[in-house]
C-alpha positions as CSV (number, residue, x, y, z in Angstrom):
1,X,99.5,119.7,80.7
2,X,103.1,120.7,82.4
3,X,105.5,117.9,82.0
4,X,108.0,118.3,85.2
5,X,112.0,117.7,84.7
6,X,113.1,119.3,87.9
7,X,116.2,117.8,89.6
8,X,114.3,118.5,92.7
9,X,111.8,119.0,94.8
10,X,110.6,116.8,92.1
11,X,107.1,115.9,90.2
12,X,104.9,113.6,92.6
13,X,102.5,111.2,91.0
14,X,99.2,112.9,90.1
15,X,97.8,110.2,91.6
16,X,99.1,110.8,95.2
17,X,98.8,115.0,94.2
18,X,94.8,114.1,93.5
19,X,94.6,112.3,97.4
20,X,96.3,114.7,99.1
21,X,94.1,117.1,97.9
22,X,91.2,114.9,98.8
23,X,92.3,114.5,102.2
24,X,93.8,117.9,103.2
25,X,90.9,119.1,105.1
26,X,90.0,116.0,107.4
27,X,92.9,113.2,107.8
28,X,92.3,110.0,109.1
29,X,89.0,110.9,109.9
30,X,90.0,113.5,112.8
31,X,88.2,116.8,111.4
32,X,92.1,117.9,111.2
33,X,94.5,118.6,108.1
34,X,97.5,116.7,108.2
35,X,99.1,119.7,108.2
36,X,98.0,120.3,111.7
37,X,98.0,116.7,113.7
38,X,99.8,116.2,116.6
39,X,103.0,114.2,115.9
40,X,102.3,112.7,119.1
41,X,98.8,111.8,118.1
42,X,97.8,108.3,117.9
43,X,96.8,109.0,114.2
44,X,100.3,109.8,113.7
45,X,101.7,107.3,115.0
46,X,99.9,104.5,113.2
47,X,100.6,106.8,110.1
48,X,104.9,106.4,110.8
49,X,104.8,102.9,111.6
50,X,102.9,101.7,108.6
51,X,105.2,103.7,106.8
52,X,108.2,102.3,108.2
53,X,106.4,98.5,107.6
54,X,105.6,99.9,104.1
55,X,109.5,101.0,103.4
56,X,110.7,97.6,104.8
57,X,108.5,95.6,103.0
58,X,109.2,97.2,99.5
59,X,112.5,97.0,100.0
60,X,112.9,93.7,101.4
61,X,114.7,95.2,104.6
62,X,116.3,92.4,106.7
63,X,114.9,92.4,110.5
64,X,118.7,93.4,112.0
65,X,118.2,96.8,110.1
66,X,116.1,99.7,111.9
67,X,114.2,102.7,109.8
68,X,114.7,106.3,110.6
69,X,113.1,109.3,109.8
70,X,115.4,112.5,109.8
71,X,115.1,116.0,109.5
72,X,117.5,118.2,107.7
73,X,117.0,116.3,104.3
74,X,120.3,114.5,103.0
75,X,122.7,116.8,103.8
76,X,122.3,116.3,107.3
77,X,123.5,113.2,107.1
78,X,126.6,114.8,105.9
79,X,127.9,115.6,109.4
80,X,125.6,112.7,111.0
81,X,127.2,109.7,109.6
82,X,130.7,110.4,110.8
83,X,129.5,111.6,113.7
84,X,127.8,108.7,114.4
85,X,130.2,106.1,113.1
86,X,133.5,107.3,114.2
87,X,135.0,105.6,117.2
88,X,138.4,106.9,117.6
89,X,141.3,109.1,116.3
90,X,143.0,106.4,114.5
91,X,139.6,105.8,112.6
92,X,139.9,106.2,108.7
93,X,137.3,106.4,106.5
94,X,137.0,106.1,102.5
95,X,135.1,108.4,100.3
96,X,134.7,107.7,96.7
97,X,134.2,111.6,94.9
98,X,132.2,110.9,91.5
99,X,130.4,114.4,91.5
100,X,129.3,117.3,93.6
101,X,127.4,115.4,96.5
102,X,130.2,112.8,97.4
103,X,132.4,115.9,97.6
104,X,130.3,117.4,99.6
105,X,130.3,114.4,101.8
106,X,133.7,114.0,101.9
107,X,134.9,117.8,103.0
108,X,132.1,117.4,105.8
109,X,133.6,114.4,107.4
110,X,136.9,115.9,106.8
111,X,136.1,117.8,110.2
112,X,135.5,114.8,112.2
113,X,138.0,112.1,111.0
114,X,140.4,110.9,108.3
115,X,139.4,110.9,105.2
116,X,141.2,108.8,102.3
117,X,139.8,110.3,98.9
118,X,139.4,106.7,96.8
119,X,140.4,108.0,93.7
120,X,141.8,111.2,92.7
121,X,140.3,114.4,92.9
122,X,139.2,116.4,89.5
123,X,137.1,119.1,88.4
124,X,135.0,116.9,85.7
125,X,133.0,113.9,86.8
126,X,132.0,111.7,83.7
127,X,132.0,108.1,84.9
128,X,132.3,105.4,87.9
129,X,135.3,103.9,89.0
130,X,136.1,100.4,88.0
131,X,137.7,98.0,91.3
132,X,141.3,98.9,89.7
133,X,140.8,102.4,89.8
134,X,140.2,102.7,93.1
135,X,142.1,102.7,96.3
136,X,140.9,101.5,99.8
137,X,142.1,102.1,103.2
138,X,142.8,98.2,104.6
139,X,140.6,98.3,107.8
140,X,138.4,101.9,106.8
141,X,135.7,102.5,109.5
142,X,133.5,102.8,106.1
143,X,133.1,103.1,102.4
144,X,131.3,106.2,101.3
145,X,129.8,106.8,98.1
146,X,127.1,108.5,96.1
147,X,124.6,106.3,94.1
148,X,123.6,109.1,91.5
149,X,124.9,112.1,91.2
150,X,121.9,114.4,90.0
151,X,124.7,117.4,88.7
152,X,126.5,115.7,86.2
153,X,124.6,112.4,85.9
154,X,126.4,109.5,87.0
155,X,125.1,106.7,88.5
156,X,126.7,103.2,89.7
157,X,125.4,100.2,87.8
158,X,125.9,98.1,90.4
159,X,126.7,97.9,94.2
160,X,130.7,98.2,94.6
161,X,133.0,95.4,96.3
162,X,134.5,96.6,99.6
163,X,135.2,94.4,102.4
164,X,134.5,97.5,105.1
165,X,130.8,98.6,105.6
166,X,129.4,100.3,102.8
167,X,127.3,103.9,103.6
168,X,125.5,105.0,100.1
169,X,123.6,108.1,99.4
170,X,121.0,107.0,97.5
171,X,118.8,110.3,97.6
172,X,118.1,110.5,93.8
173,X,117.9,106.8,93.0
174,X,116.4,106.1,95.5
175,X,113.1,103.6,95.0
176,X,113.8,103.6,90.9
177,X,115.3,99.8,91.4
178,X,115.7,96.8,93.4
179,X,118.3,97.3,96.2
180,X,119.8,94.0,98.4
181,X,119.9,96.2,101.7
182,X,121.8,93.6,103.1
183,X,125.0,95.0,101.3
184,X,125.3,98.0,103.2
185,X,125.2,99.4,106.8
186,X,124.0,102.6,105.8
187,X,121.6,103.7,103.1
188,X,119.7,107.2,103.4
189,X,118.4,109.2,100.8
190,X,116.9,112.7,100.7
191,X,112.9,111.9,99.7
192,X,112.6,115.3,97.6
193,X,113.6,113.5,94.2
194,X,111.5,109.7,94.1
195,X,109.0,110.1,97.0
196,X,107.8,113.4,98.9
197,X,108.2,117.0,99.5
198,X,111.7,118.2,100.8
199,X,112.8,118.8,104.5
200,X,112.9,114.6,105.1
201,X,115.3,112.2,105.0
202,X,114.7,108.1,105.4
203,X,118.0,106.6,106.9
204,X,117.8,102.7,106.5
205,X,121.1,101.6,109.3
206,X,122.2,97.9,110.6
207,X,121.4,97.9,114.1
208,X,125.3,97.1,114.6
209,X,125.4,100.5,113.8
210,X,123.6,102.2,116.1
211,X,126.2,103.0,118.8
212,X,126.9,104.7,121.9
213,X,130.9,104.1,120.9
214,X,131.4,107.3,119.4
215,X,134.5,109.4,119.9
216,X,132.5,113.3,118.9
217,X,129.8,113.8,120.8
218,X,126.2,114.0,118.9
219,X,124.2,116.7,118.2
220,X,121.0,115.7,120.0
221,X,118.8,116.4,116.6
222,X,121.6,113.7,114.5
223,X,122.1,111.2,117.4
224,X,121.1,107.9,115.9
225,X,120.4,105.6,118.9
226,X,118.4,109.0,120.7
227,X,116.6,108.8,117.4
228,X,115.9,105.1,117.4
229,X,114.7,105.0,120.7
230,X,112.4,107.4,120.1
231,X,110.9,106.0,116.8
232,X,112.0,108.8,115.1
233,X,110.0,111.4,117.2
234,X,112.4,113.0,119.0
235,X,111.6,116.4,118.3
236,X,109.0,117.0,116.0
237,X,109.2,115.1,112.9
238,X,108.1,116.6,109.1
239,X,104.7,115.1,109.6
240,X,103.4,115.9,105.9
241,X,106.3,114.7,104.1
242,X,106.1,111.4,105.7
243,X,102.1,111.3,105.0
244,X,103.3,112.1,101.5
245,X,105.7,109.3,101.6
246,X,102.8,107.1,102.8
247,X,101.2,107.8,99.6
248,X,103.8,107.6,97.6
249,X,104.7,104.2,99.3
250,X,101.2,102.9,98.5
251,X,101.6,103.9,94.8
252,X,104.9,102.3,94.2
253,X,102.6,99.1,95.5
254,X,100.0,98.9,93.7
255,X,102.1,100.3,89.9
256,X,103.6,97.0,90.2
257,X,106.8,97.5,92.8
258,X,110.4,98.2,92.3
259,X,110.9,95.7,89.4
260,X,108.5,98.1,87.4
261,X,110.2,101.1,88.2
262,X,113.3,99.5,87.1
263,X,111.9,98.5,83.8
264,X,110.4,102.3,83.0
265,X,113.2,104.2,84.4
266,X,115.3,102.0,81.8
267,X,113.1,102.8,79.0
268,X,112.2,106.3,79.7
269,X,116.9,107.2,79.6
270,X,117.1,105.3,76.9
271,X,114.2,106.9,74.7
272,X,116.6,110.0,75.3
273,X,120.1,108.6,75.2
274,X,119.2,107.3,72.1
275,X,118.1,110.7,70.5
276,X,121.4,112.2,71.9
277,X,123.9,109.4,70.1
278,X,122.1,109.4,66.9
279,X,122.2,113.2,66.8
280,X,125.5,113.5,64.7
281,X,127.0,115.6,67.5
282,X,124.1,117.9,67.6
283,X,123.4,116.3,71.4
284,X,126.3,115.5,73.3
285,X,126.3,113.7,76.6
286,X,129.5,113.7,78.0
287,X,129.6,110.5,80.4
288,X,131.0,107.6,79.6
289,X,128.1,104.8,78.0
290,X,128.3,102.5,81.6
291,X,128.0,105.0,83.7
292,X,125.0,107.3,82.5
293,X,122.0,108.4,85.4
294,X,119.0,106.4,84.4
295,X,117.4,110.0,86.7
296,X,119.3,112.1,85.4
297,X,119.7,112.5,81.7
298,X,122.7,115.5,81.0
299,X,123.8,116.2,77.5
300,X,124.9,119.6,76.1
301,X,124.5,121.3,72.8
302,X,127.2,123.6,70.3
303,X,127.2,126.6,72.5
304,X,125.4,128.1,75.9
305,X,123.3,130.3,73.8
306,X,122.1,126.8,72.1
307,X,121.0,125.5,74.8
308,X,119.5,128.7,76.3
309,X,117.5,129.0,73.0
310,X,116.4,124.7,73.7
311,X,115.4,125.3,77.5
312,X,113.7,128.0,76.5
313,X,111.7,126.7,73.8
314,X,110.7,123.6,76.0
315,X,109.6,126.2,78.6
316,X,106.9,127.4,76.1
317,X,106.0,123.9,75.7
318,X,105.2,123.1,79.2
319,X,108.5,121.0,79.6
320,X,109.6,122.6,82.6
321,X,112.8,122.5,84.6
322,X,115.5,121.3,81.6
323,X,118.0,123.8,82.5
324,X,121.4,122.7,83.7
325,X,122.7,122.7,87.0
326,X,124.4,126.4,87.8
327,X,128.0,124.9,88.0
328,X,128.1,122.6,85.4
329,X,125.5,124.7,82.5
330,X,123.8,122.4,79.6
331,X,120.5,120.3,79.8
332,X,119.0,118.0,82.2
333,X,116.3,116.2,82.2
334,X,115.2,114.7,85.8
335,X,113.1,111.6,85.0
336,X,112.7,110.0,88.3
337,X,110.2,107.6,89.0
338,X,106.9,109.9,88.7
339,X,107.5,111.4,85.0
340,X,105.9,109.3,82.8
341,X,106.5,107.9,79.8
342,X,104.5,110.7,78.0
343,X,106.0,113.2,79.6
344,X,109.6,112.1,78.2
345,X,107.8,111.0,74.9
346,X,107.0,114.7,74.8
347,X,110.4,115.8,75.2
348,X,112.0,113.2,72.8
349,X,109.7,114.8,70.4
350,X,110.8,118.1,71.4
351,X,114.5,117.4,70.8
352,X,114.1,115.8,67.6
353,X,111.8,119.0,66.3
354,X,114.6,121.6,67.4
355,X,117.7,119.6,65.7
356,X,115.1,119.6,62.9
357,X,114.9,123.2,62.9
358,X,118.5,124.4,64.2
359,X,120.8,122.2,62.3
């Protein structure tokens, strides 16, 4: 049996795999795949609405907040959030850059507005910042940050303090823990790592939010209210990756909710943090102890060819996807919500057999 560590698309519950499967041929009843429904079909539509009341009720979403469905995964929402948000030239904005996808962020919206960089700007990411360290714009338009950051593994313990509207990319956390909603204007997360296949993004926005105050004109495809108005329908929508998310939705449910989540995802990092610290060196995960990914477990080992030798050793054990992110090299292990415990019990094993053997 494969055990799955990619950062993403992700491993999807077998459970939901098995139904999909099941279903393929005749959804809903109609003689169609899902694959092939009308987004306009009344099937569909009761499919994206009980998702939407599925989302909101899982999440405890307050009733002034409004769920949309995006194309263009995450990334997208790069160029849409500014765009969206930004009312005029005098409008700053703060970004706080804790790994690649914040950076990201930030150089995107560097094209529409101004953008004060919270702290300052390195090459190596390895923790959060604490209130001290970081410096916000009196009066910013928002405050931008990145919940987990899948390259180097860094995630926030906690929701930061800002008095300015909070907008949090939550795309590889996303689902893996209670979240008060009510703290931010903008959540969104890209549903390839916690909930469905790629190409979708869920984009959860205060209705205060959704403006036609906007000093850049909106691309038609990013245009919130357009969207909104539309019930996320505007053009075609990714129909099967929001069946998926129906699914996945539904399994969340009925495992027992976020609180479970929570619960697993902090047993499954610390079965492998624990390996790494007691390893005498051999593993070593370079972020700081408060800020380590509960999703995204990164450690390295003495040299490249090391950890060539481990990924590919786990490779022939059917622990698939280990390897590194290109620009930062070493291990990672993705353990979002839909790796078991077994599979990371398999991997824990694996580690402590090759220190066994290489040290």
């Amino acid at each position: 049996m494969v055990s799955v560590f990619n950062a993403g698309p992700a491993k999807i519950p077998d459970a939901v795999l098995r139904q999909v499967q099941a279903e393929l041929l005749n959804f809903a009843g109609t003689g169609m795949s899902v694959l092939e429904i009308s987004h306009r079909s009344a099937e569909f539509t009761s499919l994206i609405k009980e998702t939407t009341s599925l989302i909101s009720e899982i999440l405890e979403i307050p009733e002034n907040y409004r769920v949309l469905w995006m194309a263009g995964g995450a990334s997208a929402q790069f160029s849409a959030i500014p765009l969206n948000l930004i009312a005029t030239k005098d409008d700053t904005v703060d970004y706080i850059v804790t790994g690649s996808w914040s950076k990201l962020a930030a150089k995107e919206a560097e094209k529409y507005t101004n953008v004060n960089y919270v702290i300052p700007p390195t090459t190596s990411y390895t923790s959060v910042p604490s209130e001290e360290e970081m410096s916000l714009t009196p009066g910013a338009k928002y405050v931008y940050y990145c919940d987990n950051e899948t390259v180097v593994g860094v995630e926030y313990p906690n929701v930061i303090k800002s008095a300015a509207t909070l907008v949090c990319d939550m795309s590889s956390n996303f689902l893996s823990r209670p979240v008060d909603v009510s703290k931010f204007g903008i959540i969104y997360a890209g549903v390839q790592k916690n909930v469905a296949p790629a190409g979708l993004a869920v984009l959860i926005i205060r209705e205060d939010l959704i403006s036609t105050e906007r000093l850049h004109q909106v691309p038609r495809i990013l245009d919130y209210k357009l969207q909104d108005g539309a019930g996320s329908c505007l053009n075609t929508p990714n129909v099967f990756s929001i069946y998926c998310t129906n699914l996945v939705l539904k399994h969340i449910v009925k495992s027992g909710g976020l609180k479970h989540y929570a619960e697993i995802s902090a047993q499954k990092s610390k079965t492998l943090y624990d390996i790494i610290d007691n390893s005498a060196g051999f593993y070593s995960c370079k972020i700081e102890k408060d800020s380590r990914s509960r999703m995204n477990v990164t450690f390295n080992l003495s040299s490249p060819e090391k950890e060539a030798e481990f990924v590919k050793g786990a490779t022939g054990r059917s622990l698939i996807g280990l390897k590194g992110h290109r620009s930062v090299g070493g291990v990672r292990a993705s353990i979002y919500n839909a790796v078991t415990l077994s599979d990371v019990q398999k991997l824990a094993d694996y580690m402590n057999l090759f220190k066994t053997e290489h040290n």
